[in-house]
N, CA, C and O atoms as a Tripos MOL2 file, in Angstrom:
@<TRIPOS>MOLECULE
protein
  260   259    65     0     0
PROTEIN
NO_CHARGES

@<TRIPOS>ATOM
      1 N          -7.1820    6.9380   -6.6990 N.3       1 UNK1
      2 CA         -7.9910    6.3860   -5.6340 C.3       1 UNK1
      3 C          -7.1450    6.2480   -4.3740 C.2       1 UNK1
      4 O          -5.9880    5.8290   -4.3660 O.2       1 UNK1
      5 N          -7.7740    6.6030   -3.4170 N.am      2 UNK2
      6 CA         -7.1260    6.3100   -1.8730 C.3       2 UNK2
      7 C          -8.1410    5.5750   -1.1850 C.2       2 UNK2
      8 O          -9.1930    5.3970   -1.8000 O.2       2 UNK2
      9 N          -8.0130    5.0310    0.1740 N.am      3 UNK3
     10 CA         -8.7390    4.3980    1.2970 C.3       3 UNK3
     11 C          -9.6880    5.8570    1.8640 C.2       3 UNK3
     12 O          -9.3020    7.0260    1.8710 O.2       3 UNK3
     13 N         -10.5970    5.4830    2.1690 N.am      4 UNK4
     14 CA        -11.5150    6.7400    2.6350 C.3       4 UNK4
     15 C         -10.9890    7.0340    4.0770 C.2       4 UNK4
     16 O         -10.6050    6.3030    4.9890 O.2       4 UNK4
     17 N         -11.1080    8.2520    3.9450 N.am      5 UNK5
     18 CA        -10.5030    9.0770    5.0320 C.3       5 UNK5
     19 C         -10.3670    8.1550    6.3700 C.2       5 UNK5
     20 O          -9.2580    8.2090    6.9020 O.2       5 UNK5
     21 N         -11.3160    7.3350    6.9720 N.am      6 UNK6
     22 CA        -11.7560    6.6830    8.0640 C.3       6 UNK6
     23 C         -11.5680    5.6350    8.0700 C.2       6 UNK6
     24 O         -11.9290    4.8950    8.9850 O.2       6 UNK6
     25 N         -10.8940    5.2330    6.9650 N.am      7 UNK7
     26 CA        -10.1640    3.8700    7.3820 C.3       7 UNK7
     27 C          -9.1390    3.1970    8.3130 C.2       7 UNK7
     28 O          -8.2480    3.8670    8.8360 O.2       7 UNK7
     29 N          -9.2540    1.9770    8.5060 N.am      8 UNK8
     30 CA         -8.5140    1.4230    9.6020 C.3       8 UNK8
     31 C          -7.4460    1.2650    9.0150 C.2       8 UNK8
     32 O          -7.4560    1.0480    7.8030 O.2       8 UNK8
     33 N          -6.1290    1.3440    9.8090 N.am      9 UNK9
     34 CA         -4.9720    1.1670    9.2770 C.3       9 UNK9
     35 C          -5.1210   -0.6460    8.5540 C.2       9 UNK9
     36 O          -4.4350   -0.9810    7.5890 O.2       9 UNK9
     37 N          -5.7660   -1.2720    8.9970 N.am     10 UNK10
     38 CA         -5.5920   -2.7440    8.4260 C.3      10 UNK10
     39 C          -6.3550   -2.6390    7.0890 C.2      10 UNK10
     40 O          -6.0640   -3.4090    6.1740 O.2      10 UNK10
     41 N          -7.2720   -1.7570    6.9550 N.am     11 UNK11
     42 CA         -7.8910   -1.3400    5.5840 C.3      11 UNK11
     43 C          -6.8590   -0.6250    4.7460 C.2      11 UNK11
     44 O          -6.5790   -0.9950    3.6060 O.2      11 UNK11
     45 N          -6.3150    0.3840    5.3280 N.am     12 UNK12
     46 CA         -5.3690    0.8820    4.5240 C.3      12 UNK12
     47 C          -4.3850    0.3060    4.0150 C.2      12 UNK12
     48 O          -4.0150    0.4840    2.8550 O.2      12 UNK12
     49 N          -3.8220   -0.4970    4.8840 N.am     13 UNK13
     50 CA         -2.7450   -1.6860    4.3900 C.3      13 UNK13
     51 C          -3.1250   -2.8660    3.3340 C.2      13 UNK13
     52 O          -2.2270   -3.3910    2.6760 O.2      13 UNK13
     53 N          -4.4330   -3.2540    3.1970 N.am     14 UNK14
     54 CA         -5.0640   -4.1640    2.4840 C.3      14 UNK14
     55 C          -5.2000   -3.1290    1.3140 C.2      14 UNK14
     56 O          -4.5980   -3.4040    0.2760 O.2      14 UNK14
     57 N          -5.8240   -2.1310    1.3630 N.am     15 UNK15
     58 CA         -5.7350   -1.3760   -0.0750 C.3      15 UNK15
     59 C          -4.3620   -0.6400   -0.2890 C.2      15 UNK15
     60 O          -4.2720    0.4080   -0.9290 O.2      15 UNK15
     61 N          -3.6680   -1.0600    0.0990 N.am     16 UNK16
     62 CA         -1.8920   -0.3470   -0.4380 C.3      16 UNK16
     63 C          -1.2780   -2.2290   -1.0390 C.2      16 UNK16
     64 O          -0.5470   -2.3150   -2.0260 O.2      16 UNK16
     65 N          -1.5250   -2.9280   -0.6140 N.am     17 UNK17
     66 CA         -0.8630   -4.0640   -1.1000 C.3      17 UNK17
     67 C          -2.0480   -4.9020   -2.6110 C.2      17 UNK17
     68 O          -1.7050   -5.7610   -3.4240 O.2      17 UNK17
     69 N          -3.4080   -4.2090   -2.4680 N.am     18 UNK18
     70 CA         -3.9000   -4.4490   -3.7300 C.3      18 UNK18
     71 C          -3.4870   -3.6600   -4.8890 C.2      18 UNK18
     72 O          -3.4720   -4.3320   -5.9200 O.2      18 UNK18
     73 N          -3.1740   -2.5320   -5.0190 N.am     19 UNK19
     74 CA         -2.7390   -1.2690   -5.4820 C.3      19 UNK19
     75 C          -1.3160   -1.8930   -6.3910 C.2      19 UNK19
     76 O          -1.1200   -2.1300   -7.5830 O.2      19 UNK19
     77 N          -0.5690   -1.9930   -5.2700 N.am     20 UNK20
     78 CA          1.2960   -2.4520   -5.1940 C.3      20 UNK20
     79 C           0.6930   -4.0590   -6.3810 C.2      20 UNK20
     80 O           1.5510   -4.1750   -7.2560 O.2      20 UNK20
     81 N          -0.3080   -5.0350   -6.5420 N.am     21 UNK21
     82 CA         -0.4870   -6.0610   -7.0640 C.3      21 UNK21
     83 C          -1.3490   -5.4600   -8.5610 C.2      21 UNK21
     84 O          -1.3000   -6.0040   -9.6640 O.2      21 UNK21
     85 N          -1.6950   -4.8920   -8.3990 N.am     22 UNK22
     86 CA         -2.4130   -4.2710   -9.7720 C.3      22 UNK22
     87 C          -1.1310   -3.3050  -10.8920 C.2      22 UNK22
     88 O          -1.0860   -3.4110  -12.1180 O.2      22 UNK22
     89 N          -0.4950   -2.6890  -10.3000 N.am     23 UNK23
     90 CA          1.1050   -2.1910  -10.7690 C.3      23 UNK23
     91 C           2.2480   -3.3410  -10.9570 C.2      23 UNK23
     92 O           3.2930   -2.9360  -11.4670 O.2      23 UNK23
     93 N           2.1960   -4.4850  -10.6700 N.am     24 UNK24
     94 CA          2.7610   -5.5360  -10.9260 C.3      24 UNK24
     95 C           1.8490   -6.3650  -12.2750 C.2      24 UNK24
     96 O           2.6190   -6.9720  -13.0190 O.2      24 UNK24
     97 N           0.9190   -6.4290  -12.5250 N.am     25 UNK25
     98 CA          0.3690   -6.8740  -13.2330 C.3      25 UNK25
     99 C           0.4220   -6.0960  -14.6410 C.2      25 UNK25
    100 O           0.1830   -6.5120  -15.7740 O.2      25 UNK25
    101 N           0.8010   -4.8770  -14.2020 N.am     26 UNK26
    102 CA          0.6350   -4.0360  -15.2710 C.3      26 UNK26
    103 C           2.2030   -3.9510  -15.6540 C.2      26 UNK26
    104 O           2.6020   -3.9910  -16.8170 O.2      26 UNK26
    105 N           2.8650   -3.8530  -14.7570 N.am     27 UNK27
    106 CA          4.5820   -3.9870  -15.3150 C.3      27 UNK27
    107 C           4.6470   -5.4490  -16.4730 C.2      27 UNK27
    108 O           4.9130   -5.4720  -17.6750 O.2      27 UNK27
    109 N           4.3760   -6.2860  -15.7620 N.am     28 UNK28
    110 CA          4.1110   -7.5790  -16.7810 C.3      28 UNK28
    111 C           3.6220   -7.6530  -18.2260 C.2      28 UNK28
    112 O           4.0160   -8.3630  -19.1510 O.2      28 UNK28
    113 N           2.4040   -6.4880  -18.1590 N.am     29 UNK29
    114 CA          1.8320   -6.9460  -19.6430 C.3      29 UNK29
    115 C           2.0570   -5.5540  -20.5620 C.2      29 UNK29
    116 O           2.0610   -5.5570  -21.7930 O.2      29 UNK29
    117 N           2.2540   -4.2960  -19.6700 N.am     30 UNK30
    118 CA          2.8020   -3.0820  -20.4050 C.3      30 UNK30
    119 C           4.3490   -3.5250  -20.5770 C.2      30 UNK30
    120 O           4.6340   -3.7710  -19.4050 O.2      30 UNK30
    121 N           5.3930   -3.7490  -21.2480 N.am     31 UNK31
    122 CA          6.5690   -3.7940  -21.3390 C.3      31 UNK31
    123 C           7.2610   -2.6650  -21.6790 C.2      31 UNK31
    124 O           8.4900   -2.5900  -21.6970 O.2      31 UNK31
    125 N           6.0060   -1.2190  -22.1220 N.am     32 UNK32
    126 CA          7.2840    0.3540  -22.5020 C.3      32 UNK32
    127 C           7.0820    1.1240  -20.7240 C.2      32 UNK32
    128 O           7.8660    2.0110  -20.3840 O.2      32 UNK32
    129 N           6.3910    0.8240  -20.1250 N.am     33 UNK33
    130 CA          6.0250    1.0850  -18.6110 C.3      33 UNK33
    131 C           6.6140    0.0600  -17.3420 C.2      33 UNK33
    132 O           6.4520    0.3080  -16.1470 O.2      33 UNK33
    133 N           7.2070   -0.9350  -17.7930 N.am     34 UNK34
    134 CA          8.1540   -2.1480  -16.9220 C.3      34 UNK34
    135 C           8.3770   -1.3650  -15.8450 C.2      34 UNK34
    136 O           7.5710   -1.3230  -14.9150 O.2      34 UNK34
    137 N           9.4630   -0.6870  -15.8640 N.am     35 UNK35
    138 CA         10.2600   -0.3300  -14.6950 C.3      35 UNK35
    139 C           9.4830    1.1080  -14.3640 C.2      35 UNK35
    140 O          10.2440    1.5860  -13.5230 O.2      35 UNK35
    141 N           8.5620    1.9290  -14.5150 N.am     36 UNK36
    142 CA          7.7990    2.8570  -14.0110 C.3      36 UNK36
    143 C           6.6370    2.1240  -12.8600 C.2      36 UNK36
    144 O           6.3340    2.3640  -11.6910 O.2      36 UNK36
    145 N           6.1390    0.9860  -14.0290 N.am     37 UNK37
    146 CA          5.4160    0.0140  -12.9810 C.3      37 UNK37
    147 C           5.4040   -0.5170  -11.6300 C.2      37 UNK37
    148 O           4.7270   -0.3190  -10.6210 O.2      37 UNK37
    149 N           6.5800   -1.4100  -12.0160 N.am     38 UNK38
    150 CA          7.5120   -1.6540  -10.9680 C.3      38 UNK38
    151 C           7.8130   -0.7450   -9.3630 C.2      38 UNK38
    152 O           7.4650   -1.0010   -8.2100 O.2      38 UNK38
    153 N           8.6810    0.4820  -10.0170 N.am     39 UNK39
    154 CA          8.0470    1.3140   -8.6010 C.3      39 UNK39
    155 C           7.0170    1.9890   -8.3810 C.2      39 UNK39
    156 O           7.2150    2.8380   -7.5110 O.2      39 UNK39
    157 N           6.1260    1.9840   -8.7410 N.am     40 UNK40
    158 CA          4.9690    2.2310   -8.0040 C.3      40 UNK40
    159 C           4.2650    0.9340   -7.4440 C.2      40 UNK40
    160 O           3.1360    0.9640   -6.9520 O.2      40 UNK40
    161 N           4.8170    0.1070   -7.5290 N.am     41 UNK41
    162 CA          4.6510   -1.5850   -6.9750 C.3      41 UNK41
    163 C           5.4930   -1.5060   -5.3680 C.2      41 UNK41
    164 O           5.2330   -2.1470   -4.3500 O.2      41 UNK41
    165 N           6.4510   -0.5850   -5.5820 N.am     42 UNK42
    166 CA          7.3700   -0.8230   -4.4930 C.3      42 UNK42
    167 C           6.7450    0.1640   -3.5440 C.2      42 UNK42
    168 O           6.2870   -0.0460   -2.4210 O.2      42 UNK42
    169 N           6.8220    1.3000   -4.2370 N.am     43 UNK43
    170 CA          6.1980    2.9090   -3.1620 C.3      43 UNK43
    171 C           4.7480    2.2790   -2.2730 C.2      43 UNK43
    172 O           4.5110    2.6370   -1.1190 O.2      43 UNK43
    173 N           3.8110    1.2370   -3.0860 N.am     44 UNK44
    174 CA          2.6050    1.1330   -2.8480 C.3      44 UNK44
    175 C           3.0740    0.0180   -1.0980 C.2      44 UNK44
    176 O           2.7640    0.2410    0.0720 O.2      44 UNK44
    177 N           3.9760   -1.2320   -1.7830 N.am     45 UNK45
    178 CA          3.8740   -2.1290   -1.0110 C.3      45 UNK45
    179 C           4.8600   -1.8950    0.0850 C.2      45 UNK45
    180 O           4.3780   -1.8800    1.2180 O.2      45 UNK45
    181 N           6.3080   -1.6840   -0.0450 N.am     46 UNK46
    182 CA          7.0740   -0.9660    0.7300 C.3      46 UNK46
    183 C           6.7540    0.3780    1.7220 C.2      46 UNK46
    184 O           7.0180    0.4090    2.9240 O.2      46 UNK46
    185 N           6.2260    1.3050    1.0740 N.am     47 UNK47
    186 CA          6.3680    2.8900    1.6220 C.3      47 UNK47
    187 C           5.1090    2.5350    2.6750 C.2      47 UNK47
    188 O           5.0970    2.1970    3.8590 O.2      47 UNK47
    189 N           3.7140    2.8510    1.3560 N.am     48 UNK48
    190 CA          2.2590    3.0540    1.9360 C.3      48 UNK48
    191 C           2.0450    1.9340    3.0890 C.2      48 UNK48
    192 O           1.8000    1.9870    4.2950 O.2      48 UNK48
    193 N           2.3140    0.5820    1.8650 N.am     49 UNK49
    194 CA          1.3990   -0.6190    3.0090 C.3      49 UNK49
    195 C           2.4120   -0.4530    4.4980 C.2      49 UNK49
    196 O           1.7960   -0.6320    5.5490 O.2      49 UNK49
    197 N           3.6310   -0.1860    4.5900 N.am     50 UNK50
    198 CA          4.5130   -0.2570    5.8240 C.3      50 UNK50
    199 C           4.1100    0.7940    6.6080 C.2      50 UNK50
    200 O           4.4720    0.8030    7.7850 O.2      50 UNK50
    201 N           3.4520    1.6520    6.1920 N.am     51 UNK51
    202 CA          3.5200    3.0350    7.1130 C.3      51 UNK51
    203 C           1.7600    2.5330    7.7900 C.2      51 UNK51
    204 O           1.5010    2.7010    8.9810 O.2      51 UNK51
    205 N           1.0300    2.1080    7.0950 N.am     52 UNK52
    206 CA         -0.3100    1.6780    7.5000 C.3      52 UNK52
    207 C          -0.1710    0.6230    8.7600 C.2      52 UNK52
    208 O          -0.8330    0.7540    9.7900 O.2      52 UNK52
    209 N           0.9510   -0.6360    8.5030 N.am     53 UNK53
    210 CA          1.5230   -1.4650    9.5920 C.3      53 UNK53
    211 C           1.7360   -1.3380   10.4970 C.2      53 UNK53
    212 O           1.4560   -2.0870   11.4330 O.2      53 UNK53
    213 N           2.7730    0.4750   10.5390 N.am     54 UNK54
    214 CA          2.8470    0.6630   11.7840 C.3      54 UNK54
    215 C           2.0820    1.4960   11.9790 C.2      54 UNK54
    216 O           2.1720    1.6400   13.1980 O.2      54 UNK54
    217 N           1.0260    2.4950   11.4770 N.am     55 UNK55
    218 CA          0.4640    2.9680   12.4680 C.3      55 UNK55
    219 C          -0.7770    2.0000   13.2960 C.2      55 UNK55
    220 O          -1.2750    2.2230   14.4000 O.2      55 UNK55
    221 N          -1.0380    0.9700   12.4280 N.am     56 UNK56
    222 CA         -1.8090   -0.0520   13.2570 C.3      56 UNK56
    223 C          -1.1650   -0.6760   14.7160 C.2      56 UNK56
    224 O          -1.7910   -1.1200   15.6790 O.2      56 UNK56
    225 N           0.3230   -0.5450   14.5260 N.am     57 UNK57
    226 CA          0.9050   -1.5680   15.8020 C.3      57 UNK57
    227 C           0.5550   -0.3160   16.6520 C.2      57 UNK57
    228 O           0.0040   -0.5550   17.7260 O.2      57 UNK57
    229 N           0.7720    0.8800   16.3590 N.am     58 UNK58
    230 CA          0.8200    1.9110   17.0980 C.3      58 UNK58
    231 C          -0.2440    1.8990   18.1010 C.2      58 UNK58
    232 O          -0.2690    1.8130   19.3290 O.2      58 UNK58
    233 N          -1.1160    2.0140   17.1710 N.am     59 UNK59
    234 CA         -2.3900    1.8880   17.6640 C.3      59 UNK59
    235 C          -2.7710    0.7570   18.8540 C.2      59 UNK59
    236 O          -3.2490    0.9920   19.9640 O.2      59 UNK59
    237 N          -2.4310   -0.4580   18.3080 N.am     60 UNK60
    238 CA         -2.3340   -1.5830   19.4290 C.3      60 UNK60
    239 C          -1.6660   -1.4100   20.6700 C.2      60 UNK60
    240 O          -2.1050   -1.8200   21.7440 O.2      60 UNK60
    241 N          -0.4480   -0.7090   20.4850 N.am     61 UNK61
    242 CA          0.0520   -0.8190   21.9880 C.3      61 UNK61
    243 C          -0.1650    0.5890   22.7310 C.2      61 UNK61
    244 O          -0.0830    0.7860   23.9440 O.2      61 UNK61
    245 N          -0.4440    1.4720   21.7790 N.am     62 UNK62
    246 CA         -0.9700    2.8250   22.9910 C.3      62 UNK62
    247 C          -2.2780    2.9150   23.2210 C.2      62 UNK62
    248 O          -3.1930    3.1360   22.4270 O.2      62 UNK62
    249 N          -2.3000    2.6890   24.6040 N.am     63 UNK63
    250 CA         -3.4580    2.9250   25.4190 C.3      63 UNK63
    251 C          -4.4850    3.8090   25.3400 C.2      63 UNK63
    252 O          -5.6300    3.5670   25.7230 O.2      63 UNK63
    253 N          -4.0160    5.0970   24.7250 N.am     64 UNK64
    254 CA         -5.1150    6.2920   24.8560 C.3      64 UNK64
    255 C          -6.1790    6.3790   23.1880 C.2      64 UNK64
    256 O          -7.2200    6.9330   22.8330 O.2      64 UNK64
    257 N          -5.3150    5.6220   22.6750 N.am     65 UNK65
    258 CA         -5.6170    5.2810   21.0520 C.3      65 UNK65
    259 C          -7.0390    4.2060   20.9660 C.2      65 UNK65
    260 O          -7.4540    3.8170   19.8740 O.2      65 UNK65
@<TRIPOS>BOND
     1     1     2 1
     2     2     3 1
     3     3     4 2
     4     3     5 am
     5     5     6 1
     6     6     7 1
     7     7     8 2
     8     7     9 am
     9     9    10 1
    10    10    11 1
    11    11    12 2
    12    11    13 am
    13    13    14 1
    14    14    15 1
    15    15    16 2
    16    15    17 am
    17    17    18 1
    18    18    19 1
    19    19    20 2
    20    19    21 am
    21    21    22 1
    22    22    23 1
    23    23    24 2
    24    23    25 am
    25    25    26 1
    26    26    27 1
    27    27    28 2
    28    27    29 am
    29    29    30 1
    30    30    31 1
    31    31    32 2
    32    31    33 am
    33    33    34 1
    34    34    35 1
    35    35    36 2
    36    35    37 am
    37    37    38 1
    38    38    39 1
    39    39    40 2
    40    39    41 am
    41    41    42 1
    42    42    43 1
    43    43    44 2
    44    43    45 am
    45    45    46 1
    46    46    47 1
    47    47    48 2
    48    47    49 am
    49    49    50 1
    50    50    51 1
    51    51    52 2
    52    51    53 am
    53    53    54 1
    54    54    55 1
    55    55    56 2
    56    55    57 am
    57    57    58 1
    58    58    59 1
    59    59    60 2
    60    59    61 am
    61    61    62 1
    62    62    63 1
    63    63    64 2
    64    63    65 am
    65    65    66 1
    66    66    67 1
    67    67    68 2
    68    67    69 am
    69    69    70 1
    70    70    71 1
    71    71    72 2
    72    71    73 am
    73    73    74 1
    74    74    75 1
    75    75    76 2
    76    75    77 am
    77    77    78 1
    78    78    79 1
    79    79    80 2
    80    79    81 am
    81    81    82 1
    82    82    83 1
    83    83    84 2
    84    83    85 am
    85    85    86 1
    86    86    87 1
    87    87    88 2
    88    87    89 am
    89    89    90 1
    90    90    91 1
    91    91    92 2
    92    91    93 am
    93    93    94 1
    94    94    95 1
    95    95    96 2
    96    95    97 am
    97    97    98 1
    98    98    99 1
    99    99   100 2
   100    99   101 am
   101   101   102 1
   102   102   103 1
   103   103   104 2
   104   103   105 am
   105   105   106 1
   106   106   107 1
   107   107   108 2
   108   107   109 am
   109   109   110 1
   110   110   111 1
   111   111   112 2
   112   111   113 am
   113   113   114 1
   114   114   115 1
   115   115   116 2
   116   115   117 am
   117   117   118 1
   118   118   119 1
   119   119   120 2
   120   119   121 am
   121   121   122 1
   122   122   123 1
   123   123   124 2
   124   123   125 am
   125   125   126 1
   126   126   127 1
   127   127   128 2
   128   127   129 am
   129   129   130 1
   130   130   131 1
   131   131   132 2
   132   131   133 am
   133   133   134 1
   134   134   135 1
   135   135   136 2
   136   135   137 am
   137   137   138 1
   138   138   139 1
   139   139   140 2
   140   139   141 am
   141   141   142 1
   142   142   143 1
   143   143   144 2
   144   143   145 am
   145   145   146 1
   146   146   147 1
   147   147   148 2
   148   147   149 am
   149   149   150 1
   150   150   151 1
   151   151   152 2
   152   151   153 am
   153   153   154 1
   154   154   155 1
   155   155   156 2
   156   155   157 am
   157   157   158 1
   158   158   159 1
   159   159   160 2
   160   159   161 am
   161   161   162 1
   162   162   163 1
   163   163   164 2
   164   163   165 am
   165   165   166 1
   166   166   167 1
   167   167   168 2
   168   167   169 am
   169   169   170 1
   170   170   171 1
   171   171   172 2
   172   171   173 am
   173   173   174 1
   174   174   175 1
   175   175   176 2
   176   175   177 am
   177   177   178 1
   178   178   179 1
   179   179   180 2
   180   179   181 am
   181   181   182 1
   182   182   183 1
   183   183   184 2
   184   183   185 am
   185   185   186 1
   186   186   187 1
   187   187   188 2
   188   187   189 am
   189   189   190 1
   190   190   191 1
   191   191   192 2
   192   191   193 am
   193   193   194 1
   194   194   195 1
   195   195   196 2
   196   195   197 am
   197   197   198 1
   198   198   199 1
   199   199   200 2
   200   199   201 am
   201   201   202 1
   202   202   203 1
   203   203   204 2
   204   203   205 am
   205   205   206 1
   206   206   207 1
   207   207   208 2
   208   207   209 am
   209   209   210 1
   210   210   211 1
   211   211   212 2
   212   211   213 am
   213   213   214 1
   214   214   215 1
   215   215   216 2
   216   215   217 am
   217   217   218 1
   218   218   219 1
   219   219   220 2
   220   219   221 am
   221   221   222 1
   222   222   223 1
   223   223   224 2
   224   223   225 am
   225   225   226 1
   226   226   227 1
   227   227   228 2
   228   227   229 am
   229   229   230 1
   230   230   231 1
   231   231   232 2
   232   231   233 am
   233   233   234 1
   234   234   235 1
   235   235   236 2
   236   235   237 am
   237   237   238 1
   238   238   239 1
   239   239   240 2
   240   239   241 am
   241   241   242 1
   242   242   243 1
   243   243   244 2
   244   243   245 am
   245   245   246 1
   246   246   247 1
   247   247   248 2
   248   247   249 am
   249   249   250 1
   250   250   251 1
   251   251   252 2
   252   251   253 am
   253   253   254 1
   254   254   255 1
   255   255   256 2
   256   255   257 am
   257   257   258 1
   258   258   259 1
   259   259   260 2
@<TRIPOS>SUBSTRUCTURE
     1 UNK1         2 RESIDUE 1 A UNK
     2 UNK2         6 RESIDUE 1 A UNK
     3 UNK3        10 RESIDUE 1 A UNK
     4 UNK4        14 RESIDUE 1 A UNK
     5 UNK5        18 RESIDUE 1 A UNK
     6 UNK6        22 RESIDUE 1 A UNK
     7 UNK7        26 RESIDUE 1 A UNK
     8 UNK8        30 RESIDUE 1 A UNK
     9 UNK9        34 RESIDUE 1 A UNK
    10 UNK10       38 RESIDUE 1 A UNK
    11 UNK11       42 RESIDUE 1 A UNK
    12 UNK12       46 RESIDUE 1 A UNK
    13 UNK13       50 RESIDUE 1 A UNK
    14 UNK14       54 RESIDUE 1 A UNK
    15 UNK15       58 RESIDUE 1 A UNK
    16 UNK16       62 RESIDUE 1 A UNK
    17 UNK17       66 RESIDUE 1 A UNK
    18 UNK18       70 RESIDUE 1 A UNK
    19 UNK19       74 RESIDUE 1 A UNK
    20 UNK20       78 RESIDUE 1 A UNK
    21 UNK21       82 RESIDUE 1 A UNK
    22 UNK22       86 RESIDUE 1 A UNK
    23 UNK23       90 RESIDUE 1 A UNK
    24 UNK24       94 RESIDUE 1 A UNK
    25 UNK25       98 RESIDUE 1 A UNK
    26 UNK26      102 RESIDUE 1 A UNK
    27 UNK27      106 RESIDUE 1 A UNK
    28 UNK28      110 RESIDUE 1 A UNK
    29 UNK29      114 RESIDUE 1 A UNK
    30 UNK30      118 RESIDUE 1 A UNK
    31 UNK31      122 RESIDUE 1 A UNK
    32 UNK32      126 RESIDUE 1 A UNK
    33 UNK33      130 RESIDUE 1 A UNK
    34 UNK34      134 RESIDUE 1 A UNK
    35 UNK35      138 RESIDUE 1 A UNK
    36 UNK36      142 RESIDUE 1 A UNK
    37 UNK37      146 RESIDUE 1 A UNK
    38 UNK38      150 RESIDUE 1 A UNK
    39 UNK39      154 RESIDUE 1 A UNK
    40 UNK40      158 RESIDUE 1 A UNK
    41 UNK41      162 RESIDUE 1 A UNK
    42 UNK42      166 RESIDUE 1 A UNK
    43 UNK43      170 RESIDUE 1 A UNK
    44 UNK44      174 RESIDUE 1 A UNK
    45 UNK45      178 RESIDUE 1 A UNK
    46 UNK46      182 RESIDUE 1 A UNK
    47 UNK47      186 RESIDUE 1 A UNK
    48 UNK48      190 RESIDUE 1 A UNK
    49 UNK49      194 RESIDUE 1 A UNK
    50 UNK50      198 RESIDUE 1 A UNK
    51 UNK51      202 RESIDUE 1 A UNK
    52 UNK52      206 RESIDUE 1 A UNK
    53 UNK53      210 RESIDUE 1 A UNK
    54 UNK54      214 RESIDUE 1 A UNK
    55 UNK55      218 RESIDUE 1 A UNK
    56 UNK56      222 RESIDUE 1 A UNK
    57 UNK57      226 RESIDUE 1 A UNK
    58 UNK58      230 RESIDUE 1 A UNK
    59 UNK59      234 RESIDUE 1 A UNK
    60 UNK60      238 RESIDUE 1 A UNK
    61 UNK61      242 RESIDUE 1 A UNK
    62 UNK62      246 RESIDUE 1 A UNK
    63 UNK63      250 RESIDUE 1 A UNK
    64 UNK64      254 RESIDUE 1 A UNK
    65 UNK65      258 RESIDUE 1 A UNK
């Protein structure tokens, strides 16, 4: 699953940090998947939700956007 094409970066960021919380939940109760879990907890909340952040600031401060 991804954010639909037309989403707002603040949508996209809200569905990358639910994602990153559902892979944490699952590191917890899968224990042979722990550390597979885990980063895809990080890629989701680190990589995705950060890159959604900034293209939102982006968005905020350029004018033609």
């Amino acid at each position: 699953m991804t954010p639909p094409p037309d989403a707002s970066p603040d949508q996209r960021r809200a569905f990358h940090e639910y994602a990153a919380g559902i892979y944490r939940r699952v590191a917890e109760t899968d224990r042979d998947h722990h550390y597979e879990a885990m980063a895809y907890a990080y890629v989701e909340q680190e990589i995705y939700a950060t890159r959604a952040s900034s293209a939102e600031a982006a968005q905020a401060t350029d004018p033609t956007a």
